[in-house]
Residue frames as a rotation matrix with the C-alpha (Angstrom) as fourth column:
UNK 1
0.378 -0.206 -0.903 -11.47
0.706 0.694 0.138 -2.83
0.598 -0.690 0.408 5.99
UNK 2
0.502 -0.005 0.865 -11.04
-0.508 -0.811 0.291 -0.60
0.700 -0.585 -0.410 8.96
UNK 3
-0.203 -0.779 -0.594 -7.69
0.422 0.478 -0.771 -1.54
0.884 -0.407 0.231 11.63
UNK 4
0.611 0.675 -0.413 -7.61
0.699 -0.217 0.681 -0.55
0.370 -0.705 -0.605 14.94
UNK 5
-0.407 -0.799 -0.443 -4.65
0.760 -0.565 0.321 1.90
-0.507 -0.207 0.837 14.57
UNK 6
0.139 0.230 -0.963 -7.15
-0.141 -0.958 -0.249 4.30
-0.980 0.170 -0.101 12.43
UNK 7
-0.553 -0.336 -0.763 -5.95
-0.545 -0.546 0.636 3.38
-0.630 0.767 0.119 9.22
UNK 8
0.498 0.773 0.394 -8.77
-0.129 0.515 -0.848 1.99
-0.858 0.371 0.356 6.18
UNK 9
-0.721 -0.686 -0.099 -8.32
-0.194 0.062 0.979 -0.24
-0.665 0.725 -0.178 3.33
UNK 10
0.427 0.902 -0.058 -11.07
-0.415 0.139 -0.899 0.19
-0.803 0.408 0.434 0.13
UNK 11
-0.663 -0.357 -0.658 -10.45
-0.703 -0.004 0.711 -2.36
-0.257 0.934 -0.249 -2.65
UNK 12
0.662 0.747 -0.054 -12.50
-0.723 0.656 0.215 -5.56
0.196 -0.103 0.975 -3.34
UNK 13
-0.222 -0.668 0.711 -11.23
-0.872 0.462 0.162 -8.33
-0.436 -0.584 -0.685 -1.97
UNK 14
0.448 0.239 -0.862 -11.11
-0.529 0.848 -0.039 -12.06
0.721 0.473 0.506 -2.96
UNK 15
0.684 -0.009 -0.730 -10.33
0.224 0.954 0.199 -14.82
0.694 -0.300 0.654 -1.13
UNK 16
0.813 -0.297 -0.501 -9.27
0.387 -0.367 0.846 -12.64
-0.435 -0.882 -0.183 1.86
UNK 17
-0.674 -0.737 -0.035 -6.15
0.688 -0.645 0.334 -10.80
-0.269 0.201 0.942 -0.74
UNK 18
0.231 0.149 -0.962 -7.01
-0.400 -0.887 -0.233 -7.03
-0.887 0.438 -0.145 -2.18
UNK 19
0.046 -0.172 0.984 -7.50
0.606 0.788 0.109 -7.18
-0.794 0.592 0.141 -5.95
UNK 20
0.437 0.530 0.727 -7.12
0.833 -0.543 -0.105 -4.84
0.339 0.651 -0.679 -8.44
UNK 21
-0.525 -0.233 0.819 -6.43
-0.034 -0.955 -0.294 -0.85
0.851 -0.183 0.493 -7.56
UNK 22
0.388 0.683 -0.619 -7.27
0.674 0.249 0.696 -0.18
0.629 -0.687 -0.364 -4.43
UNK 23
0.441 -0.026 0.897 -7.02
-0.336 -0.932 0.138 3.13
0.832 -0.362 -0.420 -1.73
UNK 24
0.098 -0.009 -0.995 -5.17
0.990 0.103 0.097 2.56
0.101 -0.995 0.019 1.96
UNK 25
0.492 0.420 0.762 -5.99
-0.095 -0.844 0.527 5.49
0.865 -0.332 -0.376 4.10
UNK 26
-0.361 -0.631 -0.687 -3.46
0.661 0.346 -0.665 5.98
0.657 -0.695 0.292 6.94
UNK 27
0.524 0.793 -0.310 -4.42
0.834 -0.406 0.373 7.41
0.170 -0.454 -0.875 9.99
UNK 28
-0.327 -0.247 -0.912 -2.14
0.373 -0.921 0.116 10.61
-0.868 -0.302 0.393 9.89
UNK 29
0.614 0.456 -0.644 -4.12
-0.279 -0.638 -0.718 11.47
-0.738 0.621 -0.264 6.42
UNK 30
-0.485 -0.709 -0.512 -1.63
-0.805 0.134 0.577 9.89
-0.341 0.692 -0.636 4.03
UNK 31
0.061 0.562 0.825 -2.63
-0.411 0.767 -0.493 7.97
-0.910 -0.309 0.278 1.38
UNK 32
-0.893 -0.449 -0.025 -2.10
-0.296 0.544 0.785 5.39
-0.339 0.709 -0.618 -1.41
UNK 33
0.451 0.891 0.061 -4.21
-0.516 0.316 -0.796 4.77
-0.728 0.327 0.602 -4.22
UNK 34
0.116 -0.255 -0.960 -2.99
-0.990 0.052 -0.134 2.26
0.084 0.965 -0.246 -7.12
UNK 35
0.558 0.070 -0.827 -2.18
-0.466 0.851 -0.243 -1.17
0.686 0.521 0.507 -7.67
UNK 36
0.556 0.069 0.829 -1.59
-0.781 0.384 0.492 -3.85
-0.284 -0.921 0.267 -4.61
UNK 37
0.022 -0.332 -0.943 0.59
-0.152 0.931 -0.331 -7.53
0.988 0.150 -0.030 -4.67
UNK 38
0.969 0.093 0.228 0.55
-0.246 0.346 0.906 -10.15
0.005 -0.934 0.358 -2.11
UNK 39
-0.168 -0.980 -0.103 4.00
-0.650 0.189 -0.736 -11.30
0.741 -0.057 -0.669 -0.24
UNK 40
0.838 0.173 -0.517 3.46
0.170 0.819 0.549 -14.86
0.518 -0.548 0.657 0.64
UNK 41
-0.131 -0.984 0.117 6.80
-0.590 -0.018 -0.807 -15.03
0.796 -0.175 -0.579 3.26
UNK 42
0.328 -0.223 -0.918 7.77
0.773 0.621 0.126 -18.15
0.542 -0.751 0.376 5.35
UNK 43
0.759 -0.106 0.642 8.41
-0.635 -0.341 0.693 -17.37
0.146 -0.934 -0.326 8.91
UNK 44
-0.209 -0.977 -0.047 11.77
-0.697 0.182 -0.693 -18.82
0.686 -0.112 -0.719 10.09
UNK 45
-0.883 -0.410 0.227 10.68
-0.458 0.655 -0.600 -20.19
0.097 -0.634 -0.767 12.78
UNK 46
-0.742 0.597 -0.306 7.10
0.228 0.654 0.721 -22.71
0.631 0.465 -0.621 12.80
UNK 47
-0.500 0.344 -0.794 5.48
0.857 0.066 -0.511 -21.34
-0.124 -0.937 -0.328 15.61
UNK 48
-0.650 0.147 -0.746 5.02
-0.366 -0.921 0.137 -17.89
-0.667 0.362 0.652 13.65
UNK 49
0.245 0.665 0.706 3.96
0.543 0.509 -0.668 -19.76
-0.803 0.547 -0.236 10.47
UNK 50
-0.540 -0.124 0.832 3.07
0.819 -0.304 0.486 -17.89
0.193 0.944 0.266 7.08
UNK 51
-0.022 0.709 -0.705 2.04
0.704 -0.490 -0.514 -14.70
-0.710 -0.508 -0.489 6.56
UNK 52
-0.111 -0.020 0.994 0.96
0.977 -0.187 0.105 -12.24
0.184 0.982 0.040 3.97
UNK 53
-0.473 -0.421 -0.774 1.90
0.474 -0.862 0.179 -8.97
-0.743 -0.282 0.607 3.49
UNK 54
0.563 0.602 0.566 0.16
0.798 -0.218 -0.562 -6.43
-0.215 0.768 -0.604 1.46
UNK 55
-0.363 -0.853 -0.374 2.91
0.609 -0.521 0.598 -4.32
-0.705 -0.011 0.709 -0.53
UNK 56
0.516 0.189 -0.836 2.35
-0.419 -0.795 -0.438 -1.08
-0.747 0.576 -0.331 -2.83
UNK 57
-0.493 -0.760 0.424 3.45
0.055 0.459 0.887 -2.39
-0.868 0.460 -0.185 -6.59
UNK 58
0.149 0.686 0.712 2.77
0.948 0.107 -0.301 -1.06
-0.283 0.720 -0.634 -9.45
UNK 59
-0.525 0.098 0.845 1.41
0.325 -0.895 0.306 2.16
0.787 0.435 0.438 -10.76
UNK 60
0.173 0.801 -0.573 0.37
0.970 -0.038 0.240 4.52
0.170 -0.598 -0.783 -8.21
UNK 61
0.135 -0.082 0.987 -0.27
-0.036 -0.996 -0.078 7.74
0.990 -0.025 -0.138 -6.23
UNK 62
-0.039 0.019 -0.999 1.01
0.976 0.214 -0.034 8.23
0.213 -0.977 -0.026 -2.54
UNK 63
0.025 0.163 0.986 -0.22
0.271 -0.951 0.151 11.55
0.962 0.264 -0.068 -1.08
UNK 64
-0.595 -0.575 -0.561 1.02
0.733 -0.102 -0.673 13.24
0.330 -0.811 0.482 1.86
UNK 65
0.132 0.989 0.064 -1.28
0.979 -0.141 0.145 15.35
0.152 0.044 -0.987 4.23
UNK 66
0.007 -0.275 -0.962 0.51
0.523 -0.818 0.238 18.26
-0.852 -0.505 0.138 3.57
UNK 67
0.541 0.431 -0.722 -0.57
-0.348 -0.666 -0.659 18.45
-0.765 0.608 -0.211 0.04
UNK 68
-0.491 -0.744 -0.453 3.04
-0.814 0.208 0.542 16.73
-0.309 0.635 -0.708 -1.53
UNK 69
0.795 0.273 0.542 2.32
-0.108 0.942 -0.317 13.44
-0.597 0.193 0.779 -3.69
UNK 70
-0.486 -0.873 -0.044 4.50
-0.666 0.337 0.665 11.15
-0.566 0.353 -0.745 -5.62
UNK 71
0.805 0.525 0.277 2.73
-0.324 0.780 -0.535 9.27
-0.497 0.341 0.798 -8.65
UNK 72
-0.013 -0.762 -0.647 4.94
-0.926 0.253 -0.279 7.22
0.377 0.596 -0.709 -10.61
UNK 73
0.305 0.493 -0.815 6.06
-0.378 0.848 0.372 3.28
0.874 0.195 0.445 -9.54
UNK 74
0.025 -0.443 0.896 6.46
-0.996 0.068 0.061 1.15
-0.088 -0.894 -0.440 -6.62
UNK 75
0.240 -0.176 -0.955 8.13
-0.151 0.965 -0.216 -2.04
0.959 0.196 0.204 -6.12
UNK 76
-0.334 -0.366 -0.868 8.19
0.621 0.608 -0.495 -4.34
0.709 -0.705 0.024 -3.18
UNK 77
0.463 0.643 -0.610 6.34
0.884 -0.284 0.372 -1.23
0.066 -0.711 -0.700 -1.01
UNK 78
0.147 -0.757 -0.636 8.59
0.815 -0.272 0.512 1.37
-0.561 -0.594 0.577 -2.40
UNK 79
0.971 0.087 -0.225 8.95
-0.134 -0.577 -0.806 4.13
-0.200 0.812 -0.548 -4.76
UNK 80
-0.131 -0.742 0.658 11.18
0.570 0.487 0.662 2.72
-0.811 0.462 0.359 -7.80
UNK 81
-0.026 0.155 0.988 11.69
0.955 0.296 -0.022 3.57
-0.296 0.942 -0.156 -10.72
UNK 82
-0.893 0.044 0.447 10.45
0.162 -0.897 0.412 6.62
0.419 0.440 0.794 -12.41
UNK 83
0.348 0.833 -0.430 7.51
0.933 -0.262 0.248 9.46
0.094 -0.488 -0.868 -10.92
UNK 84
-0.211 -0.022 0.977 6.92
0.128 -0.992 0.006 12.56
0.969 0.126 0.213 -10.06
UNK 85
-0.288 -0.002 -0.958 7.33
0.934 -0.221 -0.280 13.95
-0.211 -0.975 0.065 -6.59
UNK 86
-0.026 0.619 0.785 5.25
0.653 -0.584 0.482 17.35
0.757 0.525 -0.389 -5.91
UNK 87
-0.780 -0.429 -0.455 6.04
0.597 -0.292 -0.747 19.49
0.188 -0.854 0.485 -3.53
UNK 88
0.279 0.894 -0.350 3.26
0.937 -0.333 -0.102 21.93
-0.208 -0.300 -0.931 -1.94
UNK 89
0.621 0.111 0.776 2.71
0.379 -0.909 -0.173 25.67
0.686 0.401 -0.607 -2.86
């Protein structure tokens, strides 16, 4: 799935969620490869509605286009937990 800010998402999709492991490609060259959840979240106010959020969770690898990555876990779209952070040469 290709956005119109540049940035692509390859995973397989079902019923319009991401399933499985799956790559986002941001458009400054950063990128996440590893395990995806949906975040169903009510809108406050009814005119918004519902909407889903696609959050980093899990095992994964986020890699930075300057060569640094962090594999290790993420919760809720975050690095948690335990990982390794790599700094370039």
């Amino acid at each position: 799935m290709l956005y119109s800010n540049g940035d692509a998402f390859q995973t397989t999709w079902v019923d319009n969620e991401p399933v499985g492991i799956g790559t986002y490609h941001y458009y400054d060259g950063s990128q996440y490869t590893g395990e995806w959840k949906i975040s169903k979240v009510k809108a406050i106010s009814n005119k918004l509605g519902d909407f889903q959020k696609c959050l980093k969770h899990g095992k994964g690898l986020f890699e930075w286009p300057n060569g640094a990555f962090y594999e290790g876990n993420f919760e809720n779209d975050k690095m948690e937990g335990f990982g390794t952070y790599m700094w370039p040469d």
